[in-house]
C-alpha positions as CSV (number, residue, x, y, z in Angstrom):
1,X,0.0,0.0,0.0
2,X,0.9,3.9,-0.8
3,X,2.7,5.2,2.7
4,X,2.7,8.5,1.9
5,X,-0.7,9.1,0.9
6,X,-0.9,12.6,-0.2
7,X,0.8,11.2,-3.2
8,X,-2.6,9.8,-4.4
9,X,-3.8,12.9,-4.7
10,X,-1.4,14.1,-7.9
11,X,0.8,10.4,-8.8
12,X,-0.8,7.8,-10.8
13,X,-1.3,4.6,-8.5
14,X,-3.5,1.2,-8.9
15,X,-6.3,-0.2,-7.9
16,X,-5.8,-4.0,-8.0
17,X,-5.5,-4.0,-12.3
18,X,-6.8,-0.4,-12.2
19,X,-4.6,2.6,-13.4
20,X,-5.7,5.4,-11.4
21,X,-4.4,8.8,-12.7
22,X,-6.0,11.6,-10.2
23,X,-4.7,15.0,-12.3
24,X,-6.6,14.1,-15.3
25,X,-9.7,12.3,-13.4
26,X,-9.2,8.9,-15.4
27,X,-9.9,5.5,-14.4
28,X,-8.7,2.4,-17.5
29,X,-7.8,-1.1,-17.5
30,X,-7.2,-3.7,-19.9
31,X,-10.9,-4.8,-20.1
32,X,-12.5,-2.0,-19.8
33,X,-12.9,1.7,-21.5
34,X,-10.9,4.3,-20.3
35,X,-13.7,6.7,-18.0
36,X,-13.4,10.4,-16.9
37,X,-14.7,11.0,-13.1
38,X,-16.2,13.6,-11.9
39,X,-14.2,15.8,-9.2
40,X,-16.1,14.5,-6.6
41,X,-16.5,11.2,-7.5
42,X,-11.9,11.1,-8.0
43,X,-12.5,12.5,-4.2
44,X,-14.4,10.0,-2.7
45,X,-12.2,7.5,-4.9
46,X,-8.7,8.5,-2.9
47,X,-10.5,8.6,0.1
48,X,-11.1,4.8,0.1
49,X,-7.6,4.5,-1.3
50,X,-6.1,6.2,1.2
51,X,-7.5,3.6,3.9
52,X,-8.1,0.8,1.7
53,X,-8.9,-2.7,3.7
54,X,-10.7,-0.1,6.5
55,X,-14.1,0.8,6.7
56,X,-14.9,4.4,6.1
57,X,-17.9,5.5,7.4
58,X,-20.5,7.4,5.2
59,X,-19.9,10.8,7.6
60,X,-15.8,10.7,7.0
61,X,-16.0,10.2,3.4
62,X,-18.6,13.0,3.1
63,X,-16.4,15.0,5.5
64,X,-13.0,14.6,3.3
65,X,-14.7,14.4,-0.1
66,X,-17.1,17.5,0.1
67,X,-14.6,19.4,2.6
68,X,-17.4,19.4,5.4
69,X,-20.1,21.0,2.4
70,X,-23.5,19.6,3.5
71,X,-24.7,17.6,0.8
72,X,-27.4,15.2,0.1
73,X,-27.9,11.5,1.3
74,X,-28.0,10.2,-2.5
75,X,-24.8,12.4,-3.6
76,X,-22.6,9.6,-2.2
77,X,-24.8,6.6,-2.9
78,X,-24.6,8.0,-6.0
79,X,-20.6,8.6,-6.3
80,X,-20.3,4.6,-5.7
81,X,-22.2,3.9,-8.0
82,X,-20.6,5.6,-10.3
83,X,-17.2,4.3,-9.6
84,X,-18.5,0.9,-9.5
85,X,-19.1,1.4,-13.2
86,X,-15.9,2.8,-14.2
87,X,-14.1,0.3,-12.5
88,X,-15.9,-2.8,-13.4
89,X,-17.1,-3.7,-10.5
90,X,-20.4,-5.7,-9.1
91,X,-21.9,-4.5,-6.0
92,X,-23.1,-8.3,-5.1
93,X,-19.9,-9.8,-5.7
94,X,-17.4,-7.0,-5.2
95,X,-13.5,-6.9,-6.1
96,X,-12.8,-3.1,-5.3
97,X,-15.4,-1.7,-3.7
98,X,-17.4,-3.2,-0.6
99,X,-20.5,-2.0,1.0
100,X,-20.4,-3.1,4.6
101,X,-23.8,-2.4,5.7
102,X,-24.8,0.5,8.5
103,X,-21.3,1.4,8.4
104,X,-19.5,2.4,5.2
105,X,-17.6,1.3,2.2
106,X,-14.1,-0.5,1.8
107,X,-11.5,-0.6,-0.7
108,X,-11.2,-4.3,-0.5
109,X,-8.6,-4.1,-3.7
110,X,-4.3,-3.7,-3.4
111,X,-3.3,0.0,-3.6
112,X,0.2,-0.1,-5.9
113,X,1.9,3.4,-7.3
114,X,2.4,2.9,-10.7
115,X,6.1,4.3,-10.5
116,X,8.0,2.0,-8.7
117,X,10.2,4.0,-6.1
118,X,13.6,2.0,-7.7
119,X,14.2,-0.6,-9.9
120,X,14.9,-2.8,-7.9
121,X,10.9,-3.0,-6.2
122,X,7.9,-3.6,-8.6
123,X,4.6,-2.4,-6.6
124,X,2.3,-2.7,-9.5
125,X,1.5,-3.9,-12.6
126,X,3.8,-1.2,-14.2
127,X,3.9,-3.0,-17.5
128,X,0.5,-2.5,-18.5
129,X,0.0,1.0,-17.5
130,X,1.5,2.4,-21.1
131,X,0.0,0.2,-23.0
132,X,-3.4,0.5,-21.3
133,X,-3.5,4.3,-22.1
134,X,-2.0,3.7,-25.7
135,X,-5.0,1.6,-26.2
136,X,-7.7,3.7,-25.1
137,X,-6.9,7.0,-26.3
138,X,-6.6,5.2,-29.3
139,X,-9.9,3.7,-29.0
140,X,-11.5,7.0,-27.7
141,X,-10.1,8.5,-31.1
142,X,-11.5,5.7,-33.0
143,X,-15.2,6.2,-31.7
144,X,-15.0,10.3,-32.0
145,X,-13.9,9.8,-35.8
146,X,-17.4,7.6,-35.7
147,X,-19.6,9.9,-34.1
148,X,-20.7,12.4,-36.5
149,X,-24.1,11.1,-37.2
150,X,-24.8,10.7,-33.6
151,X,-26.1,13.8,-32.9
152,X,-29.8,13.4,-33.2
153,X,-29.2,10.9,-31.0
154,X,-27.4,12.7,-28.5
155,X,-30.1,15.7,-28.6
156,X,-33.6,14.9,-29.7
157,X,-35.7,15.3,-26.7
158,X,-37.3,12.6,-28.5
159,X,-36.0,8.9,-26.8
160,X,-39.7,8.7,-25.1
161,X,-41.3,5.7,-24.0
162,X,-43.2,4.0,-26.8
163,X,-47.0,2.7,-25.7
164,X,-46.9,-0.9,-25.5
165,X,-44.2,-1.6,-27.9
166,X,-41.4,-2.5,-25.2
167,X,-38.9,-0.5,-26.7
168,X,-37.7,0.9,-23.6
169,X,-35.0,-1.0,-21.5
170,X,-36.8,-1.1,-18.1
171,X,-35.0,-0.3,-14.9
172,X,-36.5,-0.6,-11.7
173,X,-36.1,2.5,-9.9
174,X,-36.3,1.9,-6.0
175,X,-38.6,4.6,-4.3
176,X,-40.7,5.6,-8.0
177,X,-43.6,3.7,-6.7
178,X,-47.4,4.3,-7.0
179,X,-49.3,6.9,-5.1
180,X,-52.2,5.2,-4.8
181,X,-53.5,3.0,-1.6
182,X,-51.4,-0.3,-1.3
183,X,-53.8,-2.6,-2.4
184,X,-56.7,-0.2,-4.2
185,X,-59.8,-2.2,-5.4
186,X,-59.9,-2.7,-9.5
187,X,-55.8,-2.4,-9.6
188,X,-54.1,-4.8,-11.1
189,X,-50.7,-5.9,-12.5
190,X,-49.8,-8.6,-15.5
191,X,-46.5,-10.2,-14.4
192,X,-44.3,-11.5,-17.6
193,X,-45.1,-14.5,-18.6
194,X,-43.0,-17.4,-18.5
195,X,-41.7,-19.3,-21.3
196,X,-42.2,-22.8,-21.1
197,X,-41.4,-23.6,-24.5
198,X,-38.2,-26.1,-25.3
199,X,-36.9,-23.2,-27.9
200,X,-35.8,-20.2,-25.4
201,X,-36.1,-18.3,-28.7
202,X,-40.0,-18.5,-28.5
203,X,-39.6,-15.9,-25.5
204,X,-40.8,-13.1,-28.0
205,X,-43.9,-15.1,-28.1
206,X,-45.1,-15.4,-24.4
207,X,-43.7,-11.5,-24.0
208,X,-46.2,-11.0,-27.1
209,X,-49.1,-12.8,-25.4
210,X,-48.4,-10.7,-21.9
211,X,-48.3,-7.4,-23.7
212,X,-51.4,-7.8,-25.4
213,X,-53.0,-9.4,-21.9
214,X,-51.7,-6.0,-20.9
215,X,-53.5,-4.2,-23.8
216,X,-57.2,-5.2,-23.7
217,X,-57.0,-5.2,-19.9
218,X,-56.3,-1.6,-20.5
219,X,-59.2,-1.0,-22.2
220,X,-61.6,-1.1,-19.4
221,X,-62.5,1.8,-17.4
222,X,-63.3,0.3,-14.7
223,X,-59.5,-1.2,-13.9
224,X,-56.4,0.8,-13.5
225,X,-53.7,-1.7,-14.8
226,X,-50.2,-1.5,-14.0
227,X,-47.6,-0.3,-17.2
228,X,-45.7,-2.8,-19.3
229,X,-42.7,-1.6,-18.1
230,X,-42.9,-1.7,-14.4
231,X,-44.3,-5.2,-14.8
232,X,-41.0,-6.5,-16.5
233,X,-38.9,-5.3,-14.2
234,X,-40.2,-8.5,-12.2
235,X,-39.0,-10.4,-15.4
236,X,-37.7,-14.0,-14.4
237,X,-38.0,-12.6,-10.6
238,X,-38.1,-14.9,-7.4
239,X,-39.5,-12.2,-5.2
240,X,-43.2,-12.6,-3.8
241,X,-46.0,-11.9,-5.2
242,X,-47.2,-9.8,-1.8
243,X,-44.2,-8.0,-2.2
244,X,-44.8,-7.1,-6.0
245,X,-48.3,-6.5,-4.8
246,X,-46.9,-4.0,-2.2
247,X,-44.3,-2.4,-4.6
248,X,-46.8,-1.5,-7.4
249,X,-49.4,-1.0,-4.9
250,X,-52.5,-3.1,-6.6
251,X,-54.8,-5.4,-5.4
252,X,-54.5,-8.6,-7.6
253,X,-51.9,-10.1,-9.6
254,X,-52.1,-12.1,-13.0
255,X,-49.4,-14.3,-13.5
256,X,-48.8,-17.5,-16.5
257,X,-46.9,-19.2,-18.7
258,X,-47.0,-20.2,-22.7
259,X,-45.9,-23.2,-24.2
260,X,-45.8,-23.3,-27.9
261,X,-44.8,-26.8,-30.0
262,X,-45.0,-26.9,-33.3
263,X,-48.8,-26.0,-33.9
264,X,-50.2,-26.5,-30.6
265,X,-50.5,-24.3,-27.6
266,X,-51.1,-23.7,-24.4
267,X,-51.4,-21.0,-21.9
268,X,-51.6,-21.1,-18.4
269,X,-52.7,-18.4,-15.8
270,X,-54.1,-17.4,-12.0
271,X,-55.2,-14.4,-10.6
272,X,-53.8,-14.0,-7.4
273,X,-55.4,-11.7,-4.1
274,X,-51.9,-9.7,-3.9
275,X,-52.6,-8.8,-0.2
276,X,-53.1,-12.4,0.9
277,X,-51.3,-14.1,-2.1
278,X,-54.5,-16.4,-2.4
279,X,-55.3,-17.9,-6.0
280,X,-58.8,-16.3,-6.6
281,X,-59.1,-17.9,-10.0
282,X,-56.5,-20.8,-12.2
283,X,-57.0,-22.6,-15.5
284,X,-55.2,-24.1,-19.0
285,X,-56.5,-23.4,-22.3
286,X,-55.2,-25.3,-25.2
287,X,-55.5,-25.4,-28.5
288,X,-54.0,-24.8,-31.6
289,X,-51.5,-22.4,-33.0
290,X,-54.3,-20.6,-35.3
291,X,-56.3,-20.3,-32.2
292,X,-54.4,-18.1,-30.3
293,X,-56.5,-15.3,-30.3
294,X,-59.1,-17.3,-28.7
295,X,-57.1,-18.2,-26.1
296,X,-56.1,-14.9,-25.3
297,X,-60.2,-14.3,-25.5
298,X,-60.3,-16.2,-22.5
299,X,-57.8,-15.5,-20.5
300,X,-59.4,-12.2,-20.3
301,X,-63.2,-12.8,-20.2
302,X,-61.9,-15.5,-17.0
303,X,-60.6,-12.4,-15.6
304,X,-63.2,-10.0,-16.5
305,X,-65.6,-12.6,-14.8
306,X,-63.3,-12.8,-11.5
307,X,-63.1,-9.4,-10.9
308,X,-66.7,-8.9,-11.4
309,X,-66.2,-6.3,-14.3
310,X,-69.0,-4.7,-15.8
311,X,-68.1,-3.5,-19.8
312,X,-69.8,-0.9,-21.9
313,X,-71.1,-1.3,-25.1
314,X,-67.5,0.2,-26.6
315,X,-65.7,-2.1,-24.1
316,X,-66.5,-5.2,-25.6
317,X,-66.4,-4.0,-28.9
318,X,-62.5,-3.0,-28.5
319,X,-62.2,-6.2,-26.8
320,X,-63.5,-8.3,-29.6
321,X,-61.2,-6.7,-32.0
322,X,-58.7,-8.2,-33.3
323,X,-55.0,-7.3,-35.2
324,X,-55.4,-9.8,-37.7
325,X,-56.7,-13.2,-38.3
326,X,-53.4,-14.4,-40.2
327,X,-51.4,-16.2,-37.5
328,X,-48.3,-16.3,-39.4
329,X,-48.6,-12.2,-39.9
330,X,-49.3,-12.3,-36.1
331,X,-45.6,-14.2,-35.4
332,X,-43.6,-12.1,-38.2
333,X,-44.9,-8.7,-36.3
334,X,-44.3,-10.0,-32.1
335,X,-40.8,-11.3,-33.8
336,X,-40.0,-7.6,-35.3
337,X,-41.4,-6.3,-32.1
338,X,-39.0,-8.3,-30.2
339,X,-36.5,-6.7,-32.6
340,X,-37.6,-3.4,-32.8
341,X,-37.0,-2.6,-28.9
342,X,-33.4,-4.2,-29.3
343,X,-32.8,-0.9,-29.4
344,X,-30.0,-0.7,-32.3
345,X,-29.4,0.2,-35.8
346,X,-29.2,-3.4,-36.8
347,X,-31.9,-5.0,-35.0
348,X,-34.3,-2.0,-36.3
349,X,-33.3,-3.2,-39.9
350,X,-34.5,-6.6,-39.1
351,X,-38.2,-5.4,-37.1
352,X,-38.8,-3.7,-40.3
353,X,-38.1,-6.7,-42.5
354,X,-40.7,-8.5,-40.4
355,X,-43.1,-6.0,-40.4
356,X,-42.8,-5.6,-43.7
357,X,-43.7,-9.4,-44.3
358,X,-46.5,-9.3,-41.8
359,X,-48.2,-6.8,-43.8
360,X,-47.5,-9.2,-47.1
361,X,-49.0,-11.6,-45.3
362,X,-52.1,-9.4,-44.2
363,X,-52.0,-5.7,-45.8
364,X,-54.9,-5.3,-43.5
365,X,-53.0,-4.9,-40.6
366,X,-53.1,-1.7,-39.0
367,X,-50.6,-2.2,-36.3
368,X,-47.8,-3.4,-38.4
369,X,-48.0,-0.4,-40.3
370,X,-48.0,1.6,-36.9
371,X,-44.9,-0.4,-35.7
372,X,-43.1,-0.2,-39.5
373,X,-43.6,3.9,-39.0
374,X,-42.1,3.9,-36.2
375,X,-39.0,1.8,-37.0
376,X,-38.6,4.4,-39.9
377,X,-39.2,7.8,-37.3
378,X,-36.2,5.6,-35.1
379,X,-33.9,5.5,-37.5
380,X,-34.3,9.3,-38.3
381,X,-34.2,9.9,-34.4
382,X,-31.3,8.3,-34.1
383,X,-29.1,9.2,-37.3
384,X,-29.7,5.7,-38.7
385,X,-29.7,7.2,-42.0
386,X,-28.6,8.9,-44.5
387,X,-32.0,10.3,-46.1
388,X,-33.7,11.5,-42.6
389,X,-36.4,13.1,-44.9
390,X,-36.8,10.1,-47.0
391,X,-37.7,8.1,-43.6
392,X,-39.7,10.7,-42.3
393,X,-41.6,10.9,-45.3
394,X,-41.9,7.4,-45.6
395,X,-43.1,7.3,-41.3
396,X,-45.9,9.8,-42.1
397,X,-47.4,7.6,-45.1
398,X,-47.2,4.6,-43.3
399,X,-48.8,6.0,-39.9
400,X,-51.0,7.4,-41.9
401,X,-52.1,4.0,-43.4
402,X,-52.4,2.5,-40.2
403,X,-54.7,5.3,-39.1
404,X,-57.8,4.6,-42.5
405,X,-57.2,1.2,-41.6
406,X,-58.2,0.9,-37.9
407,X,-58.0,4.0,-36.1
408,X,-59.8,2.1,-32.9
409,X,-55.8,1.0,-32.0
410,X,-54.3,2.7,-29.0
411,X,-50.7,1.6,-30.5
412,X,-51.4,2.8,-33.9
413,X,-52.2,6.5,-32.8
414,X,-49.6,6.3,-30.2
415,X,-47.1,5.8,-33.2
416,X,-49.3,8.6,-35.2
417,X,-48.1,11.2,-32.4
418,X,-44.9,10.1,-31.7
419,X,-44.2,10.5,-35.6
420,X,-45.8,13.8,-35.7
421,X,-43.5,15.3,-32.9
422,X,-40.3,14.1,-34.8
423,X,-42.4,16.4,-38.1
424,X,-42.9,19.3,-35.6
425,X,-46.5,18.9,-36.4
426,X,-47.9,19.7,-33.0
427,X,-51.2,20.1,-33.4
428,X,-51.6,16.7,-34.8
429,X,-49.3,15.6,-32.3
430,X,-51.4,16.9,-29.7
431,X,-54.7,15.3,-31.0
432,X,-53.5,11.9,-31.0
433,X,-52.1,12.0,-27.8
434,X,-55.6,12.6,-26.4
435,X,-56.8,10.0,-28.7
436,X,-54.3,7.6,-27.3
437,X,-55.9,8.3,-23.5
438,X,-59.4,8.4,-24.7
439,X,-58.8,5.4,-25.9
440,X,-57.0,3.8,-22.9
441,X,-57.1,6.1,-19.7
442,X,-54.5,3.4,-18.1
443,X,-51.6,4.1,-21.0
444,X,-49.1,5.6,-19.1
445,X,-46.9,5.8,-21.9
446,X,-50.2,8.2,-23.7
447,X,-49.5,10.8,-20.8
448,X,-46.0,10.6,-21.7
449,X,-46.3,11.6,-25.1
450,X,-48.9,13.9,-24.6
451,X,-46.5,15.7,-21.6
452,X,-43.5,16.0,-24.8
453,X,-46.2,17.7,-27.0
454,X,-47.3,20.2,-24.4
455,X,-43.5,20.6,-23.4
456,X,-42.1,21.4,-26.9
457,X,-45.5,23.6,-27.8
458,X,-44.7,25.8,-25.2
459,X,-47.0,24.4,-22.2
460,X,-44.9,23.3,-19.2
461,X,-47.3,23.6,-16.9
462,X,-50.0,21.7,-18.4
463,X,-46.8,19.0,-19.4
464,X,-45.7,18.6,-16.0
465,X,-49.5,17.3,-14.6
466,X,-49.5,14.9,-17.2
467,X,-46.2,13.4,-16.6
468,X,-47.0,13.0,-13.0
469,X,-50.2,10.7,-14.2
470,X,-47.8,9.0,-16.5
471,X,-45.6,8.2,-13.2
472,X,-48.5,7.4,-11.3
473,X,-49.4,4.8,-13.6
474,X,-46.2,2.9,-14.3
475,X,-44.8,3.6,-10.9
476,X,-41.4,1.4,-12.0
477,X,-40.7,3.7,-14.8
478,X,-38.2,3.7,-17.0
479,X,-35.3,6.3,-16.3
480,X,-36.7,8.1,-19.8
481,X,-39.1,9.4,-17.8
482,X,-36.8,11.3,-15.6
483,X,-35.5,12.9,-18.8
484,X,-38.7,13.9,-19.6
485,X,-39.7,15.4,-16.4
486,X,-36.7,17.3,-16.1
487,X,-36.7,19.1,-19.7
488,X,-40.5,20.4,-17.8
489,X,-38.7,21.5,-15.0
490,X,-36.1,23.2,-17.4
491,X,-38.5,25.1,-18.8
492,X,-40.5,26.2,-15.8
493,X,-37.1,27.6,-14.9
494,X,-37.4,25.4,-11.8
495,X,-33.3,24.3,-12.4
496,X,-32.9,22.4,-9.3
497,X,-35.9,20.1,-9.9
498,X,-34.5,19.5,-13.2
499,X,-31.1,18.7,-12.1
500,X,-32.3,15.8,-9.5
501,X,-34.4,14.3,-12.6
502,X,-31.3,14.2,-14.9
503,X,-29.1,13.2,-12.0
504,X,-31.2,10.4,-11.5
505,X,-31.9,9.5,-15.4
506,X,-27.8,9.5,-15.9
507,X,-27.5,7.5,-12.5
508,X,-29.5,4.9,-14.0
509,X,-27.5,5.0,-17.5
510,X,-25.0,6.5,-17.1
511,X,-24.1,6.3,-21.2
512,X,-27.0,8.5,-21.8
513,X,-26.1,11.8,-23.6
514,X,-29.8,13.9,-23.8
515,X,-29.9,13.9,-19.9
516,X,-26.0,15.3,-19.7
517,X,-26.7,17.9,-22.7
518,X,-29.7,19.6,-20.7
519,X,-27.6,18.8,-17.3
520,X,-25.2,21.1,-18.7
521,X,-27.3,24.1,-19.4
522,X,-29.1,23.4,-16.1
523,X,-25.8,23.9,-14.1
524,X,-24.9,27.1,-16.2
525,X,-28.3,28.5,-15.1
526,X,-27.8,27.8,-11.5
527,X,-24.1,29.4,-11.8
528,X,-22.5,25.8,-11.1
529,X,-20.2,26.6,-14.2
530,X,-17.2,24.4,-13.9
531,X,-19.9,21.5,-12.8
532,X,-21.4,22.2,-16.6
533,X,-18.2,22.4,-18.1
534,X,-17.5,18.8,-17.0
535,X,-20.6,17.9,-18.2
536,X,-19.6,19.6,-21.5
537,X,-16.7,17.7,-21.8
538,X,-18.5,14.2,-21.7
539,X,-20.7,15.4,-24.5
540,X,-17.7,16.0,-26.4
541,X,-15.5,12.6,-26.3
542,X,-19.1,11.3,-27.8
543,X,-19.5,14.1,-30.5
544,X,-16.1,16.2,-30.8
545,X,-18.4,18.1,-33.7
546,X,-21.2,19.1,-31.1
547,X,-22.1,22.9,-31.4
548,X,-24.9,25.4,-30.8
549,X,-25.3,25.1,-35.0
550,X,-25.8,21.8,-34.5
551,X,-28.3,21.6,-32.0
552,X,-31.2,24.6,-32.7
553,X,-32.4,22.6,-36.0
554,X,-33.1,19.6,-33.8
555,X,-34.8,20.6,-31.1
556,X,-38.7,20.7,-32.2
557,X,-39.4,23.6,-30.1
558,X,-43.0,26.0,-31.2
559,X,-41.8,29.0,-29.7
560,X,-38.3,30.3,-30.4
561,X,-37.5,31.3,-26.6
562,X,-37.8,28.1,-25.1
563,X,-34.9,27.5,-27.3
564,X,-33.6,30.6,-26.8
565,X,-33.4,29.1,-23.1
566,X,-32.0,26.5,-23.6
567,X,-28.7,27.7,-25.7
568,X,-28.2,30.2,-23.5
569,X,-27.6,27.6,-20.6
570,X,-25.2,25.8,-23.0
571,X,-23.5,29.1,-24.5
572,X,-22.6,30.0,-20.8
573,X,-21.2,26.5,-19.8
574,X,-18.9,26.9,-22.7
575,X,-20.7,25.6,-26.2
576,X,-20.4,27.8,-29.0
């Protein structure tokens, strides 16, 4: 270990197979990418260095890392967490960084200078350390020189949730639960499905028969249903169903399994009292693979019946509709759906190829159309091509389509609005979100989109009360919805609320660049310039090219001050 441990402070040194390097704030290793630390987060980092094997108590690291500066409970939860990351290391089975509970952290890891003091004494792994740095740089230059069509990406406002197409990677935020009553009458929640199926490929289709369980479970008034997204963070989950029940505060539980085999078959389900964890209601239904709407049928009408639901006229007609009759269309679509929410420029290539031979297959269906749109509006939001007004284009017609062929789909105006925010068409925009609710007064993911389009037409205020009903409802959201909160609070000028939401977005994914770009101008705002500046750097290894020119045609904005506001934040941390 480092005697004189001042040095850490300025001399590189290691952390087990970690090059340390506290003047520049760099963390790299031969497995992992080279990663720029905060100030603070360096700070708490020699702290533990300086008395690794000993536990250090949340108050002294506070103390030496903030200088005796009050600061909040989460600021050093969330420093750990961040050097977890950039180190490699698991919190469950740590090699650097132990939590020892109700008392601190530990460096549990060898602390070695990376200059040996003579030749003649080798205290770390000295050999690596210029090759390690050779490497990366080199690496970091490779992926700037790639960048250049990342910037829609990296600024569209745009990366919000999509209404029961999964595209989102759930995260279960701890704390982001319902505000409703722990076990409210007519709540429920439609755990994923298991796949029992030989072929752990045929997981798209039992994630397909739960979304659309999901769906026309929605569609009644009468039942406030739990999101799709805070549902699948119990994915493949051993914890209790009480305990779910508690967490997403609803009264009953729906949980099953599908197992399909050639041509045949067969879903299972219970609904479960989530209070008492009592079955209330269990059955099988087989049959073939042609008659898997029929199953599906009954898996809600057995509900429907449990829960004593009453339906309106309208109720049961939405219920009785179906996407299509053509079974084979049916797989090609849940298999590009599985795709689509893959989340990459690649796997979008391939949704669309099945979407487009679901709709060869059936040109009747409205929601492969929807979900086709969509693919095309993703690959313009995310600079997946090279004609983004060619895909645009091509998103309108196709959402349009989808529209004279069943406009009695949720998901197919869902993708109507969500196409015509990326065309700046607001209005529209704005009358298909409030389609998408009128239609389904559970989609949480409909006051989501309906919170952008008041946020980018120059309504904040009425944004923000819809994006707390879209975090009511899917009380496990996704950390999207944190971004999407905090561009509100941005432009309510409320910058601290703001900052916690995009602190606790980048927490969550830390890779994510829309949250650090309006991070950086709400620092600026608040006068926390060199905090933005840092910020401003990590935009910067992503896209070296970045600039206030780059930006302002991007951002889908109605009224040019709200803009206005948000350059200035970024011309004062530095962006020209």
């Amino acid at each position: 270990m480092v005697n004189e441990s001042d040095a850490l402070d300025r001399a590189p040194f290691y952390i087990g197979d970690r090059h340390i390097d506290p003047s520049l704030g760099r963390v790299s290793g031969s497995n992992i990418e080279q990663t720029r630390l905060e100030p603070q987060v360096m700070a708490v980092l020699l702290c533990l260095a300086k008395q690794q094997g000993q536990v250090v108590s949340r108050e002294d690291i506070e103390s030496q890392a903030w200088a005796n500066r009050v600061v909040g409970y989460d600021s050093l939860s969330t420093a750990i967490i961040k050097l977890r990351k950039a180190l490699g290391d698991d919190s469950k089975n740590p090699r650097y960084i132990e939590t020892v509970p109700k008392r601190g952290y530990r460096l549990i890891a060898n602390v070695s200078p990376a200059v040996p003091k003579n030749s003649n004494i080798t205290n770390g792994p000295i050999s690596e350390s210029p090759s390690i740095n050779t490497q990366t740089e080199a690496e970091n230059t490779n992926r700037n020189s790639k960048t250049g069509n990342k910037r829609l990406q990296l600024l569209l406002v745009l990366t919000i949730i999509t209404a029961g197409l999964g595209i989102v990677l759930y995260d279960k935020i701890p704390g982001s639960l319902n505000t409703s009553q722990p076990g409210q009458r007519n709540t429920i929640a439609v755990l994923p499905f298991k796949n029992m199926s030989e072929d752990i490929q045929q997981e798209y289709f039992s994630d397909g028969i739960t979304a659309d369980l999901i769906t026309d479970l929605s569609k009644i008034s009468g039942l406030g249903v739990i999101a799709r997204n805070s549902v699948f963070a119990y994915k493949d989950s051993a914890i209790d169903v009480r305990e779910i029940g508690k967490e997403l505060a609803v009264a009953y539980i729906v949980e099953g399994s599908v197992r399909k085999n050639n041509n045949k078959v067969r879903i299972t389900a219970r609904l479960i009292d989530a209070i008492s964890g009592r079955n209330l209601w269990a059955d099988r239904f087989d049959g073939n693979l042609e008659d898997v709407f029929a199953l599906q049928d009954s898996v809600t009408e057995k509900i429907i019946t449990a829960l004593k639901l009453k339906l309106s006229d309208r109720e049961q007609k939405q219920l009785a509709r179906k996407y299509t009759n053509n079974i084979v269309a049916y797989d090609h679509f849940l298999q590009g759906w599985k795709r689509f929410w893959e989340y990459s420029k690649e796997s979008n290539a391939l949704a669309k190829e099945h979407f487009r031979k679901a709709i060869e297959l059936d040109p009747e269906f409205a929601r492969a159309y929807a979900n086709l749109a969509l693919s095309f509006a993703y690959d313009v939001l995310n600079g997946w091509t090279n004609t983004p007004d060619v895909n645009l284009k091509r998103a309108e017609e196709l959402s349009q389509k989808a529209l004279e062929l069943d406009d009695s789909l949720v998901q197919v105006h869902w993708a109507a609005a969500f196409t015509a925010v990326i065309s700046r068409n607001h209005q529209l925009a704005l009358s298909e979100s409030l389609k998408v609710i009128e239609l389904d007064p559970n989609n949480a993911d409909g006051y989501g989109i309906l919170a952008t389009t008041l946020n980018y037409a120059a309504k904040p205020r009425d944004a923000l009360v819809q994006m707390r009903k879209a975090m009511r409802l899917n009380p496990l959201h996704p950390s999207v919805y944190k971004v999407i909160m905090g561009e509100i609070y941005f432009n309510l000028h409320d910058y601290e609320n703001a900052i916690k939401q995009f602190e606790h977005a980048l927490d969550r994914n830390p890779d994510a660049q829309e949250p650090r770009l309006w991070l950086t101008a709400s620092y600026a705002h608040i006068g926390r310039i060199g905090d933005a500046s840092w910020q401003l750097e990590q935009i910067r290894l992503e896209d070296p090219a970045i600039s206030i020119a780059s930006i302002e045609p991007v951002i889908p904005f109605i009224d040019p001050m709200q803009l206005k506001h948000l350059v200035d934040g970024l011309n004062k941390a530095g962006l020209n």
